[in-house]
N, C-alpha and C positions, 0 to 999 in steps of 0.2 A: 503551449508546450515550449520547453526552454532544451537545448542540448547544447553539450561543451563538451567538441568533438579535438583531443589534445590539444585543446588552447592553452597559449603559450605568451606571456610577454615580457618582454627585455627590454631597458630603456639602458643601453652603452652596457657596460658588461654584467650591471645587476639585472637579476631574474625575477620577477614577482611573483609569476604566477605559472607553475610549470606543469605541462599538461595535463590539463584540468580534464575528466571525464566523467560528466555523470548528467543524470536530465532531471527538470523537472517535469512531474505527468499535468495533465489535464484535470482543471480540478485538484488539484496540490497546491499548499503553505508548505513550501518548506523556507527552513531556516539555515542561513550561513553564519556559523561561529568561529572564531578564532582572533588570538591576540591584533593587540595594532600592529600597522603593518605586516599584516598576512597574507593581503593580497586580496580580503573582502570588495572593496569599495573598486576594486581595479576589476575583479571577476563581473560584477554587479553593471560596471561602466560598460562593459565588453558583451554584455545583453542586450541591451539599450543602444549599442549602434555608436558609441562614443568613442570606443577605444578601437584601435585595431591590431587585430591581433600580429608578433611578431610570428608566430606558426598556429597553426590548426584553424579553427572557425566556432563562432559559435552560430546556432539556426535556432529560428522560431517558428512557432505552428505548423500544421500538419505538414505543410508543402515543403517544410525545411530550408525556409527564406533563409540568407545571411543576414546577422544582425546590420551590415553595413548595407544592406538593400532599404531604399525609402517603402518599399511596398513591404519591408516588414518593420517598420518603425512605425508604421500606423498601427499596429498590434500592440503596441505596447504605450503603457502610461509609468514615468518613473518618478521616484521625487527623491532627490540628492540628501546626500545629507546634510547636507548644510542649505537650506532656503533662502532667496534672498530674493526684492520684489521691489520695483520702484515707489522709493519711501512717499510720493508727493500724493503716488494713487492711493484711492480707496479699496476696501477690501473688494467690494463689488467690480471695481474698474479691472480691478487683476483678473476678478473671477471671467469677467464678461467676455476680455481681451483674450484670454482662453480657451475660452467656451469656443468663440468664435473658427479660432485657430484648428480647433479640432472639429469642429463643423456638428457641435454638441447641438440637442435641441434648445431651443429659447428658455422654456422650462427651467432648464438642466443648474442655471447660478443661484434662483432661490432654493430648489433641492440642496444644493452642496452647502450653501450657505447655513443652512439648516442643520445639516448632517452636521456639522464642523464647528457648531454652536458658534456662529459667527454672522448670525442674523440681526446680534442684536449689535455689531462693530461694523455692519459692511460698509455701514457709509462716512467712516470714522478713517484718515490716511492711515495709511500700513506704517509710516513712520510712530505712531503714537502705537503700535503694538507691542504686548510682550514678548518675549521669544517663543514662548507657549502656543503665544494665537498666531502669529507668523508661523510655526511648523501647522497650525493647525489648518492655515491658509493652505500651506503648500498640500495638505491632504484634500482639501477641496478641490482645490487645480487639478490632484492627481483623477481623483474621482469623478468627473467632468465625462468621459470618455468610456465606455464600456467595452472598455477593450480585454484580447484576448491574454494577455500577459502583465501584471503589475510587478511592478521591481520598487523597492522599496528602501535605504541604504539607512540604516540606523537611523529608524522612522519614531522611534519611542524615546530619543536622545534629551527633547526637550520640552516632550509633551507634561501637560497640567492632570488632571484627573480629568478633564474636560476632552482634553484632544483624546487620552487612552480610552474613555469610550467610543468616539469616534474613530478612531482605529482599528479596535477591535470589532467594530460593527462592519466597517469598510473591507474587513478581513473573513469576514465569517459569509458579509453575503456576496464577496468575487467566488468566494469557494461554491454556495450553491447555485452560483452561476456559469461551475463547469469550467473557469480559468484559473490559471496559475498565478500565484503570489509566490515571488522569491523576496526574504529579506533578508538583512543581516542587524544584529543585534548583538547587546553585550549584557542586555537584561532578560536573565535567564528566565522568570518565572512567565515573561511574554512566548519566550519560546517552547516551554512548559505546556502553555495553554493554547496558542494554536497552531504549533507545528505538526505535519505529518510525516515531513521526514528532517532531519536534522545531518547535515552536513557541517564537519568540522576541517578548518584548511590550519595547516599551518606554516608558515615559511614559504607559502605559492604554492603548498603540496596539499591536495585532498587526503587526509588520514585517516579519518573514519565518517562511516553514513549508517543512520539507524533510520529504521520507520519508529511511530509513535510507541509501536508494543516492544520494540527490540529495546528500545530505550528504557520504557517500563521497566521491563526485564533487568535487564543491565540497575538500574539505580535499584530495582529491590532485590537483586543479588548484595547489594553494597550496604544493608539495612542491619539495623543488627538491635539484640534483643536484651535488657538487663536484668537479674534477678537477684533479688537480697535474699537470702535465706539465715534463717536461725542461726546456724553452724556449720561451715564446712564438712564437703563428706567425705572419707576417702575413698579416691578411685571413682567419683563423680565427672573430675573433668574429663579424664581419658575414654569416658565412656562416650558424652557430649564430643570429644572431639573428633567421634565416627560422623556426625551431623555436620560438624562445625568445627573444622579442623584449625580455626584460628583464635576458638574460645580459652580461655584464660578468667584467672579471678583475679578480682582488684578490692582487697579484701574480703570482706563476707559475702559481696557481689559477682555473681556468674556473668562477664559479658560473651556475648552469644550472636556474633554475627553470621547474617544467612540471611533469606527470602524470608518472606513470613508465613511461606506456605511449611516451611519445618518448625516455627516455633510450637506448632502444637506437639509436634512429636517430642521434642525438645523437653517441654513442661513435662511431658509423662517420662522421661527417661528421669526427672529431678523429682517428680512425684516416688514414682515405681520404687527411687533409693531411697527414702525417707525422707527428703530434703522439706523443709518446713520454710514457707514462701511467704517472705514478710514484707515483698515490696515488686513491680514491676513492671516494666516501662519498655517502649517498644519506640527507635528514634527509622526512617524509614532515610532509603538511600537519597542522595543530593544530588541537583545536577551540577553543582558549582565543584563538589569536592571529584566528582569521574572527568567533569569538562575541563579540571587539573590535571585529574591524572592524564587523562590525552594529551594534554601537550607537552606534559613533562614527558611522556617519552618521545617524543619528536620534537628537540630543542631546537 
């Protein structure tokens, strides 16, 4: 469990991040969104025990540690966004030195090495890596440690199709393992698929938080529906715009935004008027075009 009780930081008279409040539960992905410099990577640093806050605190697990407490930085496994690993070692030597560090089992470096499809590079120096396999290292190191919090900081930035399984596998089983995964990401269809609640900052400010279904919601409110018909009818759209009060024609086309729980009603109010249906197409709401609208209105 993750909480961000009015955390606050100012470095001389700019602000990055101003009191932040909101938790992660137990057993939660959620996901931190927002432009660069929004304050991501500084909220994320500030879980992990790195940053300190200029007011409020942040606490982890049930006891409500301070992240600046070392008895709760053993709770936690983070991996930066940016990886970087002494280029001479091999991937094994990084894994092992780790391993070590966190008093993993013996076991634990061919597991991750595995996991991270990096079994068949471990004994290959990290300087001969691509940037792919070096992030994919750094998810090994993360995953080393079955700890009760993973922080994750634009974790999918330079992954291959190799590391994004390995991430998403690394994500799905901390969750049925009852810990929290806080990330932040700028690839939305990651957060699509395994966020449960999504948290968007903008300018150091939290502006909006949705759970997985509020989101649903939200983007199939934003969907919207097209219809070709034979020949305009009149007094069809006024009638549609009891439904769908933003529908309009673009030529012989009814466009028809709404849920898609009204487009059936919809078809029957075009049927009911005579309307003769020669084409139609049904486009569902985005997360990229609403996670605009959010920040366009908190510029």
């Amino acid at each position: 469990m993750i909480r961000y009780h009015a955390f606050t930081k100012r470095y001389g008279d700019r602000t990055v991040v101003k009191a932040l409040d909101f938790e992660v539960p137990p057993g939660a992905v959620v996901a931190l969104l927002g432009p660069n410099g929004s304050g991501k990577t500084t909220s994320i640093k500030a879980a992990a025990g790195l940053i300190r806050p200029t007011s409020g605190e942040v606490t982890l697990g049930a006891e409500g540690l301070n992240a600046l407490d070392a008895r709760a930085r053993r709770l936690v496994s983070f991996l930066p966004q940016r990886v970087s690993f002494p280029e001479t070692l091999t991937g094994r030597e990084v894994v092992e030195f780790y391993r070590r560090l966190r008093q993993a089992p013996v076991d634990a470096a061919d597991r991750v090495l595995k996991f991270a499809s990096l079994n068949g590079a471990g004994s290959r120096a990290v300087g001969t890596y691509s940037g792919g396999m070096t992030q994919r290292l750094g998810l090994a190191v993360a995953s080393l440690a079955s700890t009760e919090v993973l922080l994750l900081d634009e974790p999918t930035a330079a992954l291959d199709p190799d590391g994004l399984c390995a991430f998403y596998g690394l994500v799905e089983a901390r969750r049925r393992a009852g810990h929290s995964v806080f990330f932040s990401s700028h690839q939305l269809g990651d957060v699509e698929r395994l966020a449960d609640l999504v948290a968007v900052i903008v300018s150091g400010s939290l502006v909006a938080m949705f759970t997985e279904r509020e989101l649903a919601a939200r983007l199939a409110d934003r969907g919207l529906m097209r219809v070709r018909l034979a020949a305009r009818i009149g007094g069809l759209l006024e009638r549609l715009r009891e439904l769908s009060p933003k529908a309009l024609w673009h030529g012989d086309e009814l466009i028809l935004p709404g849920p898609a729980s009204a487009r059936p009603v919809m078809l029957d109010v075009i049927r009911d008027a005579g309307g003769e249906v020669r084409g139609l197409t049904a486009e569902e709401g985005r997360l990229d075009q609403f996670y605009r609208e959010l920040i366009g209105e908190h510029p």
